[in-house]
C-alpha positions in Angstrom: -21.6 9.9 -16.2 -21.4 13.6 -16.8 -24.4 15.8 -15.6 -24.5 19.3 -17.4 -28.0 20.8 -15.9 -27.9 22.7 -12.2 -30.0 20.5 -10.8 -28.3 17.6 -11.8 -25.0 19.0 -10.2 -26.7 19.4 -6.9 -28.2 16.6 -7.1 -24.9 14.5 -7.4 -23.0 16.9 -4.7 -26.1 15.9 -2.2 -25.5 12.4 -3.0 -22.0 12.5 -2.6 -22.0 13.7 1.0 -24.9 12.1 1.5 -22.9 8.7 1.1 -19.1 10.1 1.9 -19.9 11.7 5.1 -21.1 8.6 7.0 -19.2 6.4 5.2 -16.1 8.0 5.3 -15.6 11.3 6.7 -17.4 10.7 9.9 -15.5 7.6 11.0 -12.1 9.1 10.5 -13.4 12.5 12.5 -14.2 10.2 15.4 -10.7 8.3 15.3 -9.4 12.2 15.2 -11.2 13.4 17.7 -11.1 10.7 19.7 -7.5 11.2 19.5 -7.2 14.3 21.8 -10.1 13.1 23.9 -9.8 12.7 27.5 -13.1 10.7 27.9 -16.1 8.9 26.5 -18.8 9.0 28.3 -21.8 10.2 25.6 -22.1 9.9 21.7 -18.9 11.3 20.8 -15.9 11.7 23.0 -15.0 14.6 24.8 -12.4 17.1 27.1 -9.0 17.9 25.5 -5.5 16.9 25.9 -2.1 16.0 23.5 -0.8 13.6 26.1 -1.6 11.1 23.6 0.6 12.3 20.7 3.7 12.8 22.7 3.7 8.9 23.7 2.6 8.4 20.1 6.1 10.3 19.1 8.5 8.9 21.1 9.9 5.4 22.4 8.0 1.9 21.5 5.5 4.3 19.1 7.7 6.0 17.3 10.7 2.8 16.6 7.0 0.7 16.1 6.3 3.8 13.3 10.0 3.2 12.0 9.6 -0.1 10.9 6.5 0.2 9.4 7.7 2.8 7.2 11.4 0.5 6.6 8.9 -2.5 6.0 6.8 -1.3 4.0 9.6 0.8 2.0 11.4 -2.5 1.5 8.1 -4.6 0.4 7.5 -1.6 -2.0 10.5 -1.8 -4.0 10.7 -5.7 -4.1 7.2 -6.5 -4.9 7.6 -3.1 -7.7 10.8 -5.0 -8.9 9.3 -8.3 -9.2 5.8 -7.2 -10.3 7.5 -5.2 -13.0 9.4 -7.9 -14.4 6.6 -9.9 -14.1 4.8 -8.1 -16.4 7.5 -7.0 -18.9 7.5 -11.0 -19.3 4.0 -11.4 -19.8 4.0 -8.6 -22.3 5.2 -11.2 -25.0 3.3 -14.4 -23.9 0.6 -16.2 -25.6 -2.8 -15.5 -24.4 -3.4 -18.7 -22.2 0.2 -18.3 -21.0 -0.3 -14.5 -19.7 -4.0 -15.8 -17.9 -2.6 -18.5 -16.0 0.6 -15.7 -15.3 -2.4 -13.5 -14.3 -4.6 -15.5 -11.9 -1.0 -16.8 -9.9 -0.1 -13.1 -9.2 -3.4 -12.2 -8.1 -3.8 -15.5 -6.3 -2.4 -14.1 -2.7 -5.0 -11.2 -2.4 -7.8 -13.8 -3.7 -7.4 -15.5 -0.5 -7.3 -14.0 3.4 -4.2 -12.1 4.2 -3.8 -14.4 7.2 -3.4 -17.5 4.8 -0.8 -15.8 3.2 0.6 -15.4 6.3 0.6 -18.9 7.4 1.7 -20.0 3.9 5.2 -17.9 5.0 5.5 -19.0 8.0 5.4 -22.9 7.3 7.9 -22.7 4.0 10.3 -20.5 5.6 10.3 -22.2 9.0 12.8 -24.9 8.3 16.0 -25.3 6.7 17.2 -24.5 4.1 15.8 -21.1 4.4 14.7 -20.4 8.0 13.3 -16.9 8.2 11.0 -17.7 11.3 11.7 -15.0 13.7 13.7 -12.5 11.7 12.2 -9.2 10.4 12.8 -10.8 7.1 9.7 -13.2 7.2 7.7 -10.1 7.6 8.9 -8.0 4.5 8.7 -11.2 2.7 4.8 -11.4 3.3 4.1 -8.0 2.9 6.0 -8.2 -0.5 3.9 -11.3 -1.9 0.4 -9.7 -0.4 1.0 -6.4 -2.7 2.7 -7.5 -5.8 -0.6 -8.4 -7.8 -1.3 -5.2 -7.6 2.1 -3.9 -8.9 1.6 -6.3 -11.2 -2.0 -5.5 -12.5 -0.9 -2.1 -12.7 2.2 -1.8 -14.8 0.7 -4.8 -16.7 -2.3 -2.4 -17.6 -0.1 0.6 -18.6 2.1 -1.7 -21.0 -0.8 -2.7 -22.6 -1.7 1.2 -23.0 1.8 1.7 -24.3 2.2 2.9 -28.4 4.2 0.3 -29.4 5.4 2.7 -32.2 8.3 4.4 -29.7 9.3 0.8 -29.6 9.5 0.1 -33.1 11.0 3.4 -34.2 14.1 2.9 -31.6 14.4 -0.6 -33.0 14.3 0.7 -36.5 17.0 2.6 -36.0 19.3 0.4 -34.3 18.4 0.0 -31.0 19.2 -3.4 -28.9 16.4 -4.5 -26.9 18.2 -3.9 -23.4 18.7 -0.2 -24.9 14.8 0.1 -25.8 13.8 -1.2 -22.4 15.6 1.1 -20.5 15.8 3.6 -21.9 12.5 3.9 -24.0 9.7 1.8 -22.7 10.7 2.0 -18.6 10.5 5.7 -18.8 7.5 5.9 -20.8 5.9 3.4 -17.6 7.3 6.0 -14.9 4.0 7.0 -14.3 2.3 3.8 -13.5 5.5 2.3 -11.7 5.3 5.3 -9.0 1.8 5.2 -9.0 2.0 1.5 -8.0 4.5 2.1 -6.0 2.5 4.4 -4.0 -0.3 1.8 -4.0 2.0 -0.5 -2.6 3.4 1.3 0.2 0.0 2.3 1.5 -1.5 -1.4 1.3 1.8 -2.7 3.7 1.6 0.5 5.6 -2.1 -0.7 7.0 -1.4 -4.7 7.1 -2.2 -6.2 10.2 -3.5 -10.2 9.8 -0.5 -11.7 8.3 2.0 -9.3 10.5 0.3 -10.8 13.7 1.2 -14.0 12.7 4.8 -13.4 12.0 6.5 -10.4 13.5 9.4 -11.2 16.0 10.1 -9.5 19.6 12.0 -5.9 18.1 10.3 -5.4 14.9 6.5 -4.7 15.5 4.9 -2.5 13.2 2.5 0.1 14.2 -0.4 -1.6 13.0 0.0 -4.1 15.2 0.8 -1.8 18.6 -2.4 -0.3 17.4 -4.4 -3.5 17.8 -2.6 -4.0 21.4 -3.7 -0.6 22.4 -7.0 -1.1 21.6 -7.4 -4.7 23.2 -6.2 -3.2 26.1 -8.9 -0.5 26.5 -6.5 2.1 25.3 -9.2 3.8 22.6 -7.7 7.3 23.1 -3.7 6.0 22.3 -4.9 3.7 20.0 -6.8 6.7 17.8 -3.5 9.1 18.5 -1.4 6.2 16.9 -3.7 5.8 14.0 -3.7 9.4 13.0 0.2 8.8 13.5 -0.2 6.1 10.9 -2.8 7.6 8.8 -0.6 11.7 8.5 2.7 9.0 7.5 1.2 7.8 5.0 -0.7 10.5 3.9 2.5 12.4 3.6 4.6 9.4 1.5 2.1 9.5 -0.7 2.3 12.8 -1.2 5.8 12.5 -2.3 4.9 10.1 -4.5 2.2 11.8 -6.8 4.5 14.7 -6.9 7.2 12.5 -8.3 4.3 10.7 -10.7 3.7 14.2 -11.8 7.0 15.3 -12.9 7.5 11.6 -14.9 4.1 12.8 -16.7 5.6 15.9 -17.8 8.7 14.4 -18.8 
């Protein structure tokens, strides 16, 4: 809704920090500030230090950091792959075909992350295809929980698409391989970084199912989070967060600016 009068603008800018602060802002300032806290004792924490960044930096923290960012990397890409073929295919279904196509894809983040993450663990725990204990189990479930989304995504660009470019290369000689490629996956570039984006953030921050399956050597930092803070260790525990948080802040950064140079193409 658009509001043109001076009053209205005010009065949406007052809501909006009404809402975003407490919501939003406010919580993440306490994680930050928390952070470089060296104590707790009233409303807010207090005293100053950046002990807590340099373990957050180095050793278990930083190798816990790397596979997040491998993990989540790798989950990307497969579950941009397969979401993207996915819905190249559903393109040219029937109607009732492309629903039922639909509702299995979203069908992982309609139920608990942790369900999915027991679903993994019982199919790939015996042979023929034991993944129990490798890092692979864990890519795997992160890759299943976020392809609806890469999915839903570059299904809802393609049906935004001008199917005109389409028709034009094929008028003039074009084999389908040579339109795909060349025609239709560039004119999606957009949407595929933007859900790529989308994907790495959602596996950056997933916790339930990775509890349930990460082996000894390849925790990821949400989970050393949750240890820190089970512990008692509020203050490491927030300096890890921000960690997470400013790496995948900055990723996604990359990403937009890569989404913005495929709009310009």
């Amino acid at each position: 809704m658009l509001v043109h009068s001076r009053k209205g603008k005010w009065a949406a800018w007052v809501l909006f920090l009404v809402l975003f602060l407490p919501l939003f802002a406010l919580p993440l300032l306490v994680i930050l500030a928390a952070s470089f806290a060296t104590n707790w004792s009233s409303v807010l924490p207090s005293g100053f230090t950046t002990g807590h960044y340099d373990a957050a930096t180095r050793g278990e923290a930083l190798q816990a950091l790397t596979t997040s960012l491998v993990t989540a990397l790798t989950a990307s890409l497969l579950a941009l792959a397969v979401g993207t073929w996915a819905a190249l295919a559903a393109s040219g279904l029937k109607r009732r075909q492309r629903r039922f196509l639909d509702a299995l894809f979203v069908l992982p983040v309609a139920v608990p992350s942790v369900v999915v993450g027991l679903a993994v663990l019982v199919a790939f725990s015996k042979p023929p295809l034991l993944l129990n204990g490798t890092r692979s189990i864990v890519i795997l479930a992160h890759a299943v929980l976020v392809t609806a989304f890469a999915y839903q995504s570059v299904s809802a660009a393609i049906a935004r698409l001008d199917p005109a470019y389409e028709q034009a290369a094929a008028s003039l000689g074009a084999r389908p391989s040579y339109v795909l490629w060349r025609v239709k996956l560039p004119l999606l570039l957009p949407s595929l970084t933007a859900a790529a984006g989308l994907c790495f953030a959602l596996s950056m921050g997933e916790l339930s199912a990775t509890m349930m399956l990460y082996p000894p050597g390849w925790t990821p930092l949400p989970v050393l989070i949750y240890a820190a803070t089970d512990r008692g260790a509020l203050f490491a525990g927030s300096a890890l967060a921000v960690v997470l948080m400013t790496a995948t802040l900055l990723a996604l950064l990359a990403v937009s600016r890569v989404r913005t140079k495929a709009s310009y193409r």
